[in-house]
C-alpha positions as CSV (number, residue, x, y, z in Angstrom):
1,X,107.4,166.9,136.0
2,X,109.3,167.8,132.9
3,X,110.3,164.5,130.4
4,X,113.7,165.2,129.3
5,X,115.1,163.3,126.3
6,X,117.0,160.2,126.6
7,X,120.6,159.1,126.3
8,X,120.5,156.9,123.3
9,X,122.8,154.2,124.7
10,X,121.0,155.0,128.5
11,X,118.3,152.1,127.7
12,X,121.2,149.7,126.2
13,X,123.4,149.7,129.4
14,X,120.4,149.5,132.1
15,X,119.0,146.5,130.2
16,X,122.8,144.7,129.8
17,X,122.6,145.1,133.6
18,X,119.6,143.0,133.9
19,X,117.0,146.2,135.1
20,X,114.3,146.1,132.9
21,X,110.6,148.1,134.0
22,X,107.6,146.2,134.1
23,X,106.1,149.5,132.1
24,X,107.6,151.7,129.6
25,X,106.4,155.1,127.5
26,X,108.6,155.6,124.5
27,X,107.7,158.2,122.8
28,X,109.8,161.9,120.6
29,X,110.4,163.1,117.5
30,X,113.5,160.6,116.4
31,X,111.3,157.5,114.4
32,X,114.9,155.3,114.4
33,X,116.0,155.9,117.8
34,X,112.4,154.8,119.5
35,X,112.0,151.7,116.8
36,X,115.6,150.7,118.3
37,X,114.8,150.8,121.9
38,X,111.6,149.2,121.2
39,X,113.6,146.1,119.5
40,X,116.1,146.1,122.8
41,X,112.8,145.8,125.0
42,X,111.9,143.3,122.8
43,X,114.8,141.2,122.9
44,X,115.7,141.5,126.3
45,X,111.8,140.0,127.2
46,X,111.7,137.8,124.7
47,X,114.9,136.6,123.7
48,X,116.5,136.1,120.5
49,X,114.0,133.2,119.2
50,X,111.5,134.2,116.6
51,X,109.6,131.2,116.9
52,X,109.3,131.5,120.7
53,X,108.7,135.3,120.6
54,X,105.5,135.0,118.6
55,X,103.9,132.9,121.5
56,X,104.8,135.7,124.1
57,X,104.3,138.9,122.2
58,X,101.3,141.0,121.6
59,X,101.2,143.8,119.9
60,X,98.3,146.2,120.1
61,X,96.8,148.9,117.9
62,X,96.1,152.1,120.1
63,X,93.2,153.1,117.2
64,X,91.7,150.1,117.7
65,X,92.2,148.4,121.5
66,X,90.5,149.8,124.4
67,X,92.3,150.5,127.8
68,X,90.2,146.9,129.2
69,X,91.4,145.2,126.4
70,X,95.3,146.0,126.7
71,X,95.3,145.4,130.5
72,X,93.5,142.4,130.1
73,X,96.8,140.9,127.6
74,X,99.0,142.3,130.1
75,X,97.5,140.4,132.9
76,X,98.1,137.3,130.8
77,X,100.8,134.5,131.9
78,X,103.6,133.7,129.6
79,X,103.3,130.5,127.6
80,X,106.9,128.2,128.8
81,X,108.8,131.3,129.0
82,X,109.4,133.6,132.1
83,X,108.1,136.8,130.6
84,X,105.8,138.1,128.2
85,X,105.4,141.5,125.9
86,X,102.5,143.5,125.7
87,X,103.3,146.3,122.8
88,X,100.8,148.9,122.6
89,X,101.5,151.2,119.6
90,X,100.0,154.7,119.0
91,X,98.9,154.9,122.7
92,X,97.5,158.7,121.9
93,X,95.1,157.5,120.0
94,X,93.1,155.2,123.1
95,X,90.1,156.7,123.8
96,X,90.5,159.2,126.5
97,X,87.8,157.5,129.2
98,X,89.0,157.3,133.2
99,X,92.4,156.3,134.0
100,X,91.9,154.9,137.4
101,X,91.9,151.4,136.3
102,X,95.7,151.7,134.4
103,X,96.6,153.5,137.8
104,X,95.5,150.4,139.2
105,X,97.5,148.2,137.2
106,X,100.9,150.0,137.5
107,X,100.4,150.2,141.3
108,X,100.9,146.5,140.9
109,X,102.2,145.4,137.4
110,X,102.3,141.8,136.7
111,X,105.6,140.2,137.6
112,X,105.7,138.5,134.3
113,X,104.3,141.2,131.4
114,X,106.5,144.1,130.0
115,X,104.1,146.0,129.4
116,X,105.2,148.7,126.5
117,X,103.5,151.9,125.2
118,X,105.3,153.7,122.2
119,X,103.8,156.9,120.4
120,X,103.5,157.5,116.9
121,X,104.3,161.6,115.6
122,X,104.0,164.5,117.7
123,X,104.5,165.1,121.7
124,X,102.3,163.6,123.8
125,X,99.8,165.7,125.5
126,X,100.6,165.0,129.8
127,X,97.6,166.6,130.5
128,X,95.2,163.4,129.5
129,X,94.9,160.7,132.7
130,X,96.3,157.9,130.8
131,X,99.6,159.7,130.1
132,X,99.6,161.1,133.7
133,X,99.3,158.0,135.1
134,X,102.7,156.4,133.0
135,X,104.3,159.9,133.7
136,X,104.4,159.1,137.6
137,X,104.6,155.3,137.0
138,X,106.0,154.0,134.4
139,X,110.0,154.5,132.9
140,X,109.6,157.3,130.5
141,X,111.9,157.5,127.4
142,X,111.8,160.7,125.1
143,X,113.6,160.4,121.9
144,X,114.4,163.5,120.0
145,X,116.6,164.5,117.5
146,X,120.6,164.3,118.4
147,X,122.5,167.3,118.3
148,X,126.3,168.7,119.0
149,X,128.1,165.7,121.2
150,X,125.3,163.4,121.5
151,X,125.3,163.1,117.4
152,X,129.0,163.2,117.0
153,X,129.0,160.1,119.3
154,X,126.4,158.1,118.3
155,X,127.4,158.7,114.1
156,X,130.5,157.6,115.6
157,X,129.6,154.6,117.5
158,X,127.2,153.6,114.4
159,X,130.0,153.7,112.2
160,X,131.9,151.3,114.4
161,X,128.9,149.4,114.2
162,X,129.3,148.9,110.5
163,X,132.6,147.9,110.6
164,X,134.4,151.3,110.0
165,X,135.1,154.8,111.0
166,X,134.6,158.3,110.2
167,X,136.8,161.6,110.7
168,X,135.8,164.9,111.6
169,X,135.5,166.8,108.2
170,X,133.5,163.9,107.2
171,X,131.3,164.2,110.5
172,X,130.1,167.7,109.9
173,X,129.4,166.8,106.0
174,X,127.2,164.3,107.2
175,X,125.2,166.2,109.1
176,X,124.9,169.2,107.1
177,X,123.8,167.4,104.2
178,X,121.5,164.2,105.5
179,X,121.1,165.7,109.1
180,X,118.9,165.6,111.3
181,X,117.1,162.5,110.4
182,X,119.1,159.3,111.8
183,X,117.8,157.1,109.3
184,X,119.1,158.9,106.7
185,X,122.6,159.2,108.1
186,X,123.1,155.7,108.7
187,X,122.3,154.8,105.2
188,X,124.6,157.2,104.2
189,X,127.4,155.5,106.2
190,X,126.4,152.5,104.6
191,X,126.5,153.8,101.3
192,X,130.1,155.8,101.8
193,X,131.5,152.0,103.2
194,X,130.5,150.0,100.5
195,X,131.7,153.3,98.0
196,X,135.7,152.7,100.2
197,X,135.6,148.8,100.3
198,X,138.2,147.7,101.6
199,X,139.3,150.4,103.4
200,X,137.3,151.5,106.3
201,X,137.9,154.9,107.2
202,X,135.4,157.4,105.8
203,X,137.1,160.8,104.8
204,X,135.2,164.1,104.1
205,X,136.0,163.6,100.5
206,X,134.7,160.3,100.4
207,X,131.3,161.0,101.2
208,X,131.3,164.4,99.2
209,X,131.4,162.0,96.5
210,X,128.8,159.6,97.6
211,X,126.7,162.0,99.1
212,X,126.6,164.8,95.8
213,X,125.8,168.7,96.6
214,X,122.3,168.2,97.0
215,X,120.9,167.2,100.3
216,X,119.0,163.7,100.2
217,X,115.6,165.3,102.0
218,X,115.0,167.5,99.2
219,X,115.8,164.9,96.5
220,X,113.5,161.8,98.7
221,X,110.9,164.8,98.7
222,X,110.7,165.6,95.0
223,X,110.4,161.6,94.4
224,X,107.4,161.2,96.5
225,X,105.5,164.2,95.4
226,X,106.2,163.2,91.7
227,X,104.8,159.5,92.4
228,X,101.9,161.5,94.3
229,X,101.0,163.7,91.3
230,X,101.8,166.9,92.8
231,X,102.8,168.6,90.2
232,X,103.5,172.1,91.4
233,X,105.3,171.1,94.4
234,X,107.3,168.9,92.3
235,X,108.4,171.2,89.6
236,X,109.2,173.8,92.5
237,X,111.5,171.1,93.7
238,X,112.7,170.2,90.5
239,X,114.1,173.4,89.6
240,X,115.8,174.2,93.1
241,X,117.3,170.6,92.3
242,X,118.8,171.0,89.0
243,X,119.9,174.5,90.1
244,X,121.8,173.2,93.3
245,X,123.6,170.7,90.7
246,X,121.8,167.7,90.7
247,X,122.1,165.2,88.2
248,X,119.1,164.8,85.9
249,X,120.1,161.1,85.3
250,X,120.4,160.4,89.0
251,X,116.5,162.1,89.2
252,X,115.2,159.6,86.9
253,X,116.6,156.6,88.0
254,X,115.4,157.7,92.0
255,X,112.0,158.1,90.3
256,X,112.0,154.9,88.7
257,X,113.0,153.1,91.5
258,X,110.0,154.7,93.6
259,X,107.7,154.0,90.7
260,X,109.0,150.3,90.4
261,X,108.1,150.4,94.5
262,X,105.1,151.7,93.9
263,X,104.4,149.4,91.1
264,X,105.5,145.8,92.8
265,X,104.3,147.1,95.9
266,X,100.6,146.5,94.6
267,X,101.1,143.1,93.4
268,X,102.8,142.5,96.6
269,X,100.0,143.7,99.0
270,X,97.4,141.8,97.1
271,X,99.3,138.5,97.5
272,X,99.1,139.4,101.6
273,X,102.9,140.7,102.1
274,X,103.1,142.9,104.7
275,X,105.4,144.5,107.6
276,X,109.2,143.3,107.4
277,X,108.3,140.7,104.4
278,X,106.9,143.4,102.3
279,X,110.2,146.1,103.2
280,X,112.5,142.7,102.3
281,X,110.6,142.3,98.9
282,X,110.6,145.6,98.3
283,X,114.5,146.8,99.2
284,X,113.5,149.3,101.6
285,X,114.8,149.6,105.3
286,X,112.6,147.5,107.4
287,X,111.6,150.0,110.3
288,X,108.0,150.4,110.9
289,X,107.8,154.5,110.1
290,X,109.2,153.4,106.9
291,X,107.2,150.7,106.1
292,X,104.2,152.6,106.8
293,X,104.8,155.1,104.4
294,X,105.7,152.8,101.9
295,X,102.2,151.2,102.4
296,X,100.3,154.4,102.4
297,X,102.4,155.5,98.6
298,X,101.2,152.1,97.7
299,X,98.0,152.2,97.9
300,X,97.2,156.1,97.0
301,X,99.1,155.0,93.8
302,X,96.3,153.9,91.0
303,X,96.8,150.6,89.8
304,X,95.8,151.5,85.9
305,X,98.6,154.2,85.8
306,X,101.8,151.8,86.2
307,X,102.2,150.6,82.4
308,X,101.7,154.6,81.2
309,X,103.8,155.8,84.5
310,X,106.9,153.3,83.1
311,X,106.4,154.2,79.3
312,X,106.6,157.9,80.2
313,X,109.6,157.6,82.1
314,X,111.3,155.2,79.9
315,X,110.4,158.1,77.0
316,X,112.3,161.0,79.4
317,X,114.8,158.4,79.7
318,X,115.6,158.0,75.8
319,X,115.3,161.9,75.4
320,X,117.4,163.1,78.0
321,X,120.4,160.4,77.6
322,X,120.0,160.9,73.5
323,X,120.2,164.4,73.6
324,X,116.6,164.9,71.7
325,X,115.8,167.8,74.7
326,X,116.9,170.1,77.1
327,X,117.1,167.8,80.8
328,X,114.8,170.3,82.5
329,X,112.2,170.4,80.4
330,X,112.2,167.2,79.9
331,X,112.1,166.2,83.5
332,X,109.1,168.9,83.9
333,X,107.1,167.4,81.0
334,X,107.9,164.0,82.6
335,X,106.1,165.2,86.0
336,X,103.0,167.0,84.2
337,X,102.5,163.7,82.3
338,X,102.4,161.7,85.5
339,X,100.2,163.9,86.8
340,X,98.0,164.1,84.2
341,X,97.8,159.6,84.4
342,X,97.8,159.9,88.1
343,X,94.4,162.2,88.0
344,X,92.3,160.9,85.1
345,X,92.9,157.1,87.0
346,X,90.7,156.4,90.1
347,X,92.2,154.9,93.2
348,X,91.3,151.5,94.6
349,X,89.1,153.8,97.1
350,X,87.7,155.7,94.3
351,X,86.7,152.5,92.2
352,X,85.0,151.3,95.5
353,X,83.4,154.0,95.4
């Protein structure tokens, strides 16, 4: 049978009415929407206690845990609490081996485990035994990207959330320019709020001035591929950039932010930060598809390379608000030069060897 995608708010209302499966399968394309109905789960199992949660909560690597080993934690009793959460992350990634004995277990769940499997990227495959088995069995939620109505609500609702609201030219800018990824759109709200403070209603000409000409993917893009050394991507970018209208001043201060996350981020992983303290330390939004990324940038970025990475761009800094150069060559010199640190430096894996 077909999975069709989920009502965002669907999993909010059956959950305020006290119905809550004993299995779930999140899974789709839309990284925010899942991480949110994985934290409803979460709360409505556990509660709003930290302290308390950590004593009923198990998370579960689907890289690393075996289909024995996760049935095993569900069958587990809570610890002076009612309920308890098993969360198995990546579930494509268990081994594919016989399925009977998860058949078994959702034929009769335990009374007391919610017992939660979320995907990372990509579709699942219904073919394999373990996703046919949660298919017939467990409550299936697909998350993909909003579109027409379903957007126009939930922007709506989310700017409601924040404490404001948004009209309809300002709507269809949104999405045009930060669409489809909801992530993106709510910082956006975010940012066109504080950018009206006090007032509350976001116009289309408000967030043409927060949001600029250029759409936020291409500029996030150019940023990482810069910090990553890919120079010929990055000048490709660079040039569409400057000729949509982007600011070369805004371009260097997004790359010195990234560079100062990649830079902090290092000393931060060595002293054991990780997860939602690292994203706190760090500034970024604390959702786990974000954090992940961040971690990966982190440490592909070679150690060695920070001092020369910050001298360079504090050089194309000087030059381009002094007038001593053209901005776009500047800005290209900048990204052959960080290129050109980034390669002759070996990573942390490298220097292993």
């Amino acid at each position: 049978m077909p999975i069709r995608a989920s009502d965002p708010d669907g999993l909010r209302r059956e959950l305020a009415a006290g119905r809550l499966a004993p299995t779930y399968l999140i899974c789709g394309d839309e990284p925010l929407l899942k991480e949110e109905a994985v934290e409803r789960i979460r709360r409505a199992v556990l509660g709003e206690g930290a302290a308390e949660a950590s004593w009923n909560q198990t998370v579960m690597e689907g890289g690393s845990a075996s289909l024995a080993e996760i049935l095993d934690a569900a069958r587990t009793l809570p610890m002076l609490a009612e309920r308890r959460l098993v969360w198995v992350r990546e579930v494509e990634r268990i081994r594919e081996g016989e399925a009977a004995p998860l058949r078994e277990y959702l034929a009769s769940p335990s009374p007391t485990t919610c017992l939660l499997f979320s995907t990372g990227t990509g579709k699942p495959d219904f073919r394999k035994g373990i996703f046919k088995a949660l298919q017939s069995s467990a409550k299936v939620l697909e998350y993909q990207p909003l579109k027409g109505a379903l957007l126009e609500r939930w922007l709506r609702g989310r700017a409601q959330e924040l404490g404001g609201e948004i009209e309809e030219e300002a709507l269809a800018l949104l999405e045009l320019h930060a669409g489809p990824e909801l992530l993106r759109m709510e910082q956006e709200l975010k940012k066109a709020l504080d950018f009206i403070a006090p007032e509350k209603r976001i116009t289309g000409r408000d967030l043409g001035q927060t949001l600029g000409s250029v759409p936020a993917a291409s500029v996030f893009e150019w940023v990482d591929r810069t910090g990553a050394g890919e120079a010929g991507s990055a000048i490709r970018l660079l040039r569409s950039l400057l000729a949509e209208g982007e600011e070369p001043v805004r371009l260097l201060f997004l790359l010195a932010r990234h560079l100062r996350m990649l830079i902090l981020g290092q000393s931060l992983l060595k002293s054991g930060l990780r997860g939602r303290d690292l994203a706190e330390a760090l500034g970024i939004p604390p959702f786990p598809f974000v954090i992940e990324k961040a971690q990966r940038q982190i440490r592909a970025f070679p150690a060695a390379a920070g001092k020369g990475a910050v001298l360079r761009l504090l050089e194309a800094d000087r030059a381009v608000k002094s007038g001593a150069g053209k901005p776009p060559g500047i800005l290209e010199r900048l990204v052959l030069d960080l290129a050109a640190l980034l390669k002759a430096q070996p990573t942390k894996k490298e220097a292993r060897g």
